[in-house]
Structure formats: C-alpha cells, structure tokens
C-alpha positions as CSV (number, residue, x, y, z in Angstrom):
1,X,-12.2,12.5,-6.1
2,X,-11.2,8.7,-5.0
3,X,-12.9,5.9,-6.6
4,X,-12.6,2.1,-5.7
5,X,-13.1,-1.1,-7.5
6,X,-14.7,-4.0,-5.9
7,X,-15.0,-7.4,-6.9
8,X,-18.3,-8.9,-7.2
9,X,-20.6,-12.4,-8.0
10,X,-23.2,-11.3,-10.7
11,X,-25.5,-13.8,-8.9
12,X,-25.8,-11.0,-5.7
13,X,-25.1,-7.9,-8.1
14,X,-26.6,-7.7,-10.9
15,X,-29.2,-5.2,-10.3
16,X,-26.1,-2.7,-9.6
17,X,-24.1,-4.0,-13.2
18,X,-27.2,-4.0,-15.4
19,X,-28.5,-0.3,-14.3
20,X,-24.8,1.0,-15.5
21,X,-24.6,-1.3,-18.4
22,X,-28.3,-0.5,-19.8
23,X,-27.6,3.1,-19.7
24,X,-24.3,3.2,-21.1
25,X,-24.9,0.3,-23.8
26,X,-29.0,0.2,-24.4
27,X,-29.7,3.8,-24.1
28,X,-26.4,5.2,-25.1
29,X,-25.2,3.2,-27.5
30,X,-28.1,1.7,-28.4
31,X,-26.8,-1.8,-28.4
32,X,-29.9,-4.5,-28.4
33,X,-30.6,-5.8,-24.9
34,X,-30.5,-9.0,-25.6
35,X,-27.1,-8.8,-27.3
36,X,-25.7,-6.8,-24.4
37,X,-26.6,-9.4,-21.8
38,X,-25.2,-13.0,-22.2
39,X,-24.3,-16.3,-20.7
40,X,-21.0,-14.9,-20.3
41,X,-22.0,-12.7,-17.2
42,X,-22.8,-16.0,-15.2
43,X,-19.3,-17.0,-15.3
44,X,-17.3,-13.8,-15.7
45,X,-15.9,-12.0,-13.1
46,X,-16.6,-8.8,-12.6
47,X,-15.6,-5.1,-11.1
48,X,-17.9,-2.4,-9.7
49,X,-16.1,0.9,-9.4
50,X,-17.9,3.3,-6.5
51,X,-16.9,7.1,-5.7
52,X,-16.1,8.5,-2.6
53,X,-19.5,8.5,-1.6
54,X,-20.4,4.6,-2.5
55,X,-22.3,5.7,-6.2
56,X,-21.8,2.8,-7.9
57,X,-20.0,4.6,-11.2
58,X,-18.3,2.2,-13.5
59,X,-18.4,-1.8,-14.0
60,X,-16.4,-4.0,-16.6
61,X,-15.8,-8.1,-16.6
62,X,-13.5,-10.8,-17.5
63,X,-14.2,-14.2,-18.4
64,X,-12.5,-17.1,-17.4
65,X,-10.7,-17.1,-21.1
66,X,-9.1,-13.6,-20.6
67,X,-11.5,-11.7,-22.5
68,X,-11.9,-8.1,-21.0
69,X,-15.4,-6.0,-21.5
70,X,-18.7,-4.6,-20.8
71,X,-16.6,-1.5,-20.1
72,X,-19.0,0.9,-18.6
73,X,-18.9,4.0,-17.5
74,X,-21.3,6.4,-16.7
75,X,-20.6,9.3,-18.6
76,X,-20.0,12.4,-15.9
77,X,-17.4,9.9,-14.8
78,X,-15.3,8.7,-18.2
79,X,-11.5,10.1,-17.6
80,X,-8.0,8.5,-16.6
81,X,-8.9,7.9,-12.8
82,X,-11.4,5.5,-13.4
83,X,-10.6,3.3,-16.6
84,X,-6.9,3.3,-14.5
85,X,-8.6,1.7,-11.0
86,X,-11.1,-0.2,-13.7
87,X,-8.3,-1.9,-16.0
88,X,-6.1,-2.4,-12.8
89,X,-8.9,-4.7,-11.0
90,X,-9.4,-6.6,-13.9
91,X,-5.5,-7.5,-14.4
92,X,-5.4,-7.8,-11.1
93,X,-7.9,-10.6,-11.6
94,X,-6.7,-12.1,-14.6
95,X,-3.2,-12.2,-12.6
96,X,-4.8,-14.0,-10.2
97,X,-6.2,-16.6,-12.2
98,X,-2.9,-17.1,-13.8
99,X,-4.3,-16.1,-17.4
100,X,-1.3,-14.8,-19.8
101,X,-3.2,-13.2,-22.0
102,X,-6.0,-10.9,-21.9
103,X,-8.4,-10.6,-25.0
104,X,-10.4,-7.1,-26.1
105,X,-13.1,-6.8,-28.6
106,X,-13.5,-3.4,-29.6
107,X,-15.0,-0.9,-32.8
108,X,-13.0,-0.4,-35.2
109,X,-11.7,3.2,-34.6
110,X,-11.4,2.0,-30.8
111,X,-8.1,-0.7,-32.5
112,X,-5.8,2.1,-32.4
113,X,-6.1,2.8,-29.1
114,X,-5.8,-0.5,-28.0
115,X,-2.5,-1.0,-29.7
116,X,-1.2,1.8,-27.7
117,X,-1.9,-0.3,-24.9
118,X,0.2,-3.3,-26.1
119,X,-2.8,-5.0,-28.0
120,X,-2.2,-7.0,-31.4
121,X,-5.0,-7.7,-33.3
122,X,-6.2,-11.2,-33.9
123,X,-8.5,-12.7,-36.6
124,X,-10.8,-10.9,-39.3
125,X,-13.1,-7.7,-38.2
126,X,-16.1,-9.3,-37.1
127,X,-20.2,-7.6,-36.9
128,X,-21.6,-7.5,-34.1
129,X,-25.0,-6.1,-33.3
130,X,-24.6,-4.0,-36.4
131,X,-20.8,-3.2,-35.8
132,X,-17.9,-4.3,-37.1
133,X,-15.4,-5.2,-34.6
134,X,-12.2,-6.4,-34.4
135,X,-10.3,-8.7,-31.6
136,X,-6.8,-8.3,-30.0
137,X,-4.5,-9.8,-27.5
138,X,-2.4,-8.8,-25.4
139,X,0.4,-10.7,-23.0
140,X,-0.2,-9.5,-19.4
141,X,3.7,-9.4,-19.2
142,X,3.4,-6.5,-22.1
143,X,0.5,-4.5,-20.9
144,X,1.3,-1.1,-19.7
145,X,-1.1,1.3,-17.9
146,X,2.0,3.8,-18.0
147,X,1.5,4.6,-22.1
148,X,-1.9,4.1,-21.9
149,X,-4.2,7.2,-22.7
150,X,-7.5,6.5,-21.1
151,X,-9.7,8.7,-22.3
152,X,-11.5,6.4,-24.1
C-alpha cells in the first residue's frame, strides 16, 4: 500500500486533523480535549498522510520553534511506511524553514526510542495531562530515518 503526506493550513483542515487526533488521543489515549487541542495548531504546520485510496490516515505538526507532535495515527495503519512518509514531511518542513533543530516531547518509556533516533534529552521530566514527559532535541544534521525503528 502507498501512502502520501500532504501539507496543509489548519484554518481549511481541521475537520480532517481533529477526527484523527480525537480518536487516537481523546478516545485512545484518553488525553483531555482541551489539553489536546491548543493555540499551537493555529500557527503550526501540519501533515495529513492519505492511502492509496485518499483515507485521510495519519496527521502530525511542527511549530514554528521546531517542536515535532500530535503524532497520530489511526491504529490499522501504525507501522514503518507511515511514521517514514510522516517524519519525512515534517523534516522536510523544518528544512525548509531553515530550523536546526527539531524538539519532541514524548512519555517516558517513548525517551528510549527517541534516542535511537539521534534525540538528547533536555530539561527535567515534566506532567502533562497526568503524564510525565520528558523533552529532547535533536540537530536536523544528526537525524537519521535509516536507524530509526518506527514501530512506535
């Protein structure tokens, strides 16, 4: 199966990012709404990943200051193909944009697998809706796709 990312304005798109977000993040994860959605998404940019057949599948942002996430994906769908065309766009963007660095916040048993990916972490482990969560950086010069296991 192909899938393709596009990049689009949350002002025209949001229907099509919130559907994918509340039912990986709201229903799934059970993260609050209101935490889920913030003034961030005005100003981010953001990816839509579609199959073959146009379903809209997966959707993840950046924000101006590097930071990568909202990294959805519906769960039939979750394997290598997609975070690999997902994580592309949004370097691609970030490249663009002529950031150096890219930022992640994750969970804290997601850290190790963003270390794999080049991250280092930054700061103290933070909560976060009722999560602890840590930040890390990574230089776009030192981000690999190659040893990346994307299975998360």
């Amino acid at each position: 199966m192909a899938f393709y990312s596009k990049n689009v304005d949350w002002g025209n798109e949001q229907h099509k990012l919130k559907k994918i977000r509340e039912k990986v993040f709201v229903c799934q994860w059970r993260i609050p709404q209101e935490c889920e959605f913030d003034q961030d998404d005005s100003v981010a940019f953001h990816i839509l990943v579609v199959d073959e057949h146009d379903r809209h599948i997966a959707t993840g942002r950046i924000t101006p200051k590097g930071e990568i996430g909202r990294i959805a994906v519906e769960p039939e769908f979750r394997g290598p193909e997609v975070y690999q065309v997902l994580f592309n766009a949004l370097l691609n963007i970030a490249r663009q944009h002529g950031m150096e660095d890219v930022l992640v916040q994750c969970e804290l048993e997601g850290v190790n697998y963003y270390k794999k990916q080049g991250f280092r972490p930054v700061g103290s482990v933070f909560m976060e809706a009722g999560i602890p969560r840590q930040q890390l950086v990574c230089s776009l010069k030192e981000f690999s796709l190659s040893r990346v296991e994307l299975t998360h």
